[in-house]
C-alpha positions, 0 to 999 in steps of 0.5 A: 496621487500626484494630480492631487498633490498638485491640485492644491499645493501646500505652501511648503510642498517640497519635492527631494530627488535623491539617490533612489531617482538615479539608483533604481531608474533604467540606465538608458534613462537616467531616472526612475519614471516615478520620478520622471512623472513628478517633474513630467505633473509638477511645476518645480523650482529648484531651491539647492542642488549638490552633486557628489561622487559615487562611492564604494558603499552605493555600489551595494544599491544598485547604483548603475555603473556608468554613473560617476556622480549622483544629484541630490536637489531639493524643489518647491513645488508650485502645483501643476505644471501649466499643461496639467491646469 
């Protein structure tokens, strides 16, 4: 699904890495491989990116317990990555 999306991008195809790439992602790697896949396929252009701490009310969802701070940033997506054409 990914190569398709890539194929033939929108002109507002945009990518949000959130909460659930940091939660759901082993701990020994930091981010779920769904979402390792999407920048492993895609060529991405960050747009706006926030930091902010973990708090009590994540802890409910898994969010893996060495984390401080949790990234949440937006991308364009530019099609594939030069690799993947």
């Amino acid at each position: 699904m990914l190569r398709e999306i890539a194929a033939t991008p929108e002109r507002c195809a945009y990518y949000f890495e959130g909460f659930n790439c940091y939660a759901l992602g082993p701990e020994r790697e930091g981010i779920a491989p769904t979402c390792r896949a999407v920048h492993e396929t895609l060529d991405l252009e960050k747009v706006s990116a926030r930091t902010v701490p973990v708090r009590e009310y994540h802890l409910p969802l898994h969010t893996p317990p060495s984390r401080s701070t949790i990234d949440f940033t937006l991308y364009r997506v530019n099609g594939p990555k030069r690799s993947q054409r």
